[in-house]
Rosetta silent file (secondary structure, phi, psi, omega in degrees, C-alpha in Angstrom):
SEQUENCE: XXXXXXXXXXXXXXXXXXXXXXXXXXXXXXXXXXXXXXXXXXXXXXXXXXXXXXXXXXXXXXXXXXXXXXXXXXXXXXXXXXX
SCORE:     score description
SCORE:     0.000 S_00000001
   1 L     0.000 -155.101 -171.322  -16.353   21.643    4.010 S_00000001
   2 H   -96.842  -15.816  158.865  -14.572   18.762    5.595 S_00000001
   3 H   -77.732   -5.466 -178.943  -11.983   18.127    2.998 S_00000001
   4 H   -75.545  -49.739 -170.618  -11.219   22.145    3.442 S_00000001
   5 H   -83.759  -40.419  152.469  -10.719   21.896    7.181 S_00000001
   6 H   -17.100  -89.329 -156.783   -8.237   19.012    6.703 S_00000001
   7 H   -85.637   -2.301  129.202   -6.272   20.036    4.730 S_00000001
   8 H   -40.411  -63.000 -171.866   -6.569   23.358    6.886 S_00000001
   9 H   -47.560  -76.762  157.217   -5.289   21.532    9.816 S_00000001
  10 H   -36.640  -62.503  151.937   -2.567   20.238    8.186 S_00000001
  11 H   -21.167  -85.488  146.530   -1.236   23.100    6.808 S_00000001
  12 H    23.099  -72.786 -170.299   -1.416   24.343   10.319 S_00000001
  13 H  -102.058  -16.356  175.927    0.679   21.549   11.950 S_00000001
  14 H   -49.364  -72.439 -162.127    2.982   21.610    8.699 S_00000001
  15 H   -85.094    4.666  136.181    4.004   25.215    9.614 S_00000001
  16 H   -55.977  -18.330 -179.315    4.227   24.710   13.089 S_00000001
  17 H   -85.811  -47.856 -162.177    6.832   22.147   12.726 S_00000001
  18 H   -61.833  -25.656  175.387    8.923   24.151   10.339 S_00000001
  19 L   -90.376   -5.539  172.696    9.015   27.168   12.908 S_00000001
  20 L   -66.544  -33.734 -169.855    9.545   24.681   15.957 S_00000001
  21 L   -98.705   10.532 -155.196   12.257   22.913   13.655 S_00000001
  22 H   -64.526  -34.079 -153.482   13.807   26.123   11.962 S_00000001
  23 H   -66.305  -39.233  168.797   17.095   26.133   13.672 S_00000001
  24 H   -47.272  -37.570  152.763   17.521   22.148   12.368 S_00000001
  25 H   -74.934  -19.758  167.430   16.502   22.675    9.389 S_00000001
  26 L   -48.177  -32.388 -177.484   18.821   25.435    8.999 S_00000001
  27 L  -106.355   16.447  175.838   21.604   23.379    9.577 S_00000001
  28 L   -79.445  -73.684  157.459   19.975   20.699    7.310 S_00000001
  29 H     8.106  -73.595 -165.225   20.474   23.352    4.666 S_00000001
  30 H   -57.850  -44.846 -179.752   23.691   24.275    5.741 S_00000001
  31 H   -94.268  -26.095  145.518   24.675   20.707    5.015 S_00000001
  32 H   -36.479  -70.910  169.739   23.404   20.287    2.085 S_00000001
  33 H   -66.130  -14.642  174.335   24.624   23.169    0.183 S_00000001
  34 H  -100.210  -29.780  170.603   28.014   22.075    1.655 S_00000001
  35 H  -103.047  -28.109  175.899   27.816   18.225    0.397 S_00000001
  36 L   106.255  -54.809 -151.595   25.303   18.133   -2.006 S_00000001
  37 L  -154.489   95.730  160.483   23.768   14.567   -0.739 S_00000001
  38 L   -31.342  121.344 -179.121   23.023   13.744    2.823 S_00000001
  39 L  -107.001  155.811  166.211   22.649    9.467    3.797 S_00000001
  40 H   -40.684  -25.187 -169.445   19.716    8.955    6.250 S_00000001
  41 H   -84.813  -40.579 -156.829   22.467    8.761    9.604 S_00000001
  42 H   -68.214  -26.576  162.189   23.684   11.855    8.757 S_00000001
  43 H   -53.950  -40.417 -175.250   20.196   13.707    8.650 S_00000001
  44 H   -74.485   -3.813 -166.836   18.955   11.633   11.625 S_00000001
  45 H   -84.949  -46.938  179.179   23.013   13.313   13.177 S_00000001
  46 H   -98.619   27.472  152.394   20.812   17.351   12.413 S_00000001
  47 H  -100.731  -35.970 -144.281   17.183   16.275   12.597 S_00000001
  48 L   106.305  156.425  158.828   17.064   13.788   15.401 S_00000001
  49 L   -78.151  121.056  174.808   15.085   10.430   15.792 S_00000001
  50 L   -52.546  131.696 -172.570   11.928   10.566   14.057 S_00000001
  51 L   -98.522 -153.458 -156.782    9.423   10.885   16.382 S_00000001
  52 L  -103.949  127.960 -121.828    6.496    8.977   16.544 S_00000001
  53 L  -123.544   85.213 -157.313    3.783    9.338   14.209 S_00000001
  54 L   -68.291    2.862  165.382    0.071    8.421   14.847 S_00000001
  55 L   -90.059   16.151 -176.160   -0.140    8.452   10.830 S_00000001
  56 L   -60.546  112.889  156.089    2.842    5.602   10.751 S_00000001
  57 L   -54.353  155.599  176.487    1.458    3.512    8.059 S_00000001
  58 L   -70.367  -24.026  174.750    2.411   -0.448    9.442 S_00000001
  59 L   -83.812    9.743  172.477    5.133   -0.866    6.920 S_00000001
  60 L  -100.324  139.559  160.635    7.184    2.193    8.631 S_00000001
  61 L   -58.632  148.830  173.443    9.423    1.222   11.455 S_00000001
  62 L  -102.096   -3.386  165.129    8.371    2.323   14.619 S_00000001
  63 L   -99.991   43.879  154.688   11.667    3.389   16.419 S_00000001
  64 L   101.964  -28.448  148.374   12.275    6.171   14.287 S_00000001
  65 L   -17.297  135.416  145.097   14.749    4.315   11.951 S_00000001
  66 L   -71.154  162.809  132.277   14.443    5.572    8.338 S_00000001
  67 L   -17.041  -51.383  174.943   14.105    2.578    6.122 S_00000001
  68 L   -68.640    0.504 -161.799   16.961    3.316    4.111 S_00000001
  69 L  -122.596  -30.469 -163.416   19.160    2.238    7.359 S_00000001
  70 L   -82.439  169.589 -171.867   16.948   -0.683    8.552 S_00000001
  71 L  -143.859  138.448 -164.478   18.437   -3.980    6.804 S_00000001
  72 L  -130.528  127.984 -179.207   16.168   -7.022    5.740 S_00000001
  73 L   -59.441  155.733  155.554   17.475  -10.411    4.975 S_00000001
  74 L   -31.061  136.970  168.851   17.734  -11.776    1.692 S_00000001
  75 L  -144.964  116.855  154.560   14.742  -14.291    0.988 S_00000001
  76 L   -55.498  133.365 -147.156   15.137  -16.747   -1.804 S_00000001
  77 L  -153.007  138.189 -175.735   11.573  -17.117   -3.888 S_00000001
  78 L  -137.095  130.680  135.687   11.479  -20.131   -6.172 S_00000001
  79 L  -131.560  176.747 -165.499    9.097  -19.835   -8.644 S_00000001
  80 L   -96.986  155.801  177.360    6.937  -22.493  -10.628 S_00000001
  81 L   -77.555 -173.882 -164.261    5.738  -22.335  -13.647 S_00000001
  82 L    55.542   -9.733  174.555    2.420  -21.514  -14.209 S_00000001
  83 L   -89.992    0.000    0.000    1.974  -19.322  -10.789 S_00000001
């Protein structure tokens, strides 16, 4: 049915990336197994800038930026009682 071919599809473009991506991931590996624990620049230094994603939910940056790197001011919240 139509939740079958989905999640066909997917599959699909899953294991198309990983052999398009093998050598990068190799050396994702590579780095891994040599540090243990990777920060987002150094993965975006062997992956690349994320590209762009026509599944980007609106709360994902759109240039590619992990999250863990973008930086959001501070916002002071007062609250009252009763809210």
């Amino acid at each position: 049915g139509a939740v079958r071919d989905i999640i066909e599809g997917a599959l699909e473009r899953a294991e198309a990336m990983v052999l398009d991506k093998r050598e990068q991931l190799d050396a994702l590996v590579a780095s891994l197994l040599d540090k243990e624990t990777l920060d987002a620049t150094e993965v975006m230094a062997i992956l690349g800038p994320r590209p762009e994603d026509p599944y980007r939910t609106p709360t994902e940056p759109a240039n590619g930026v992990p999250e863990s790197v973008v930086t959001v001011p501070e916002v002071e919240v007062e609250v009252q009682p009763g809210d």
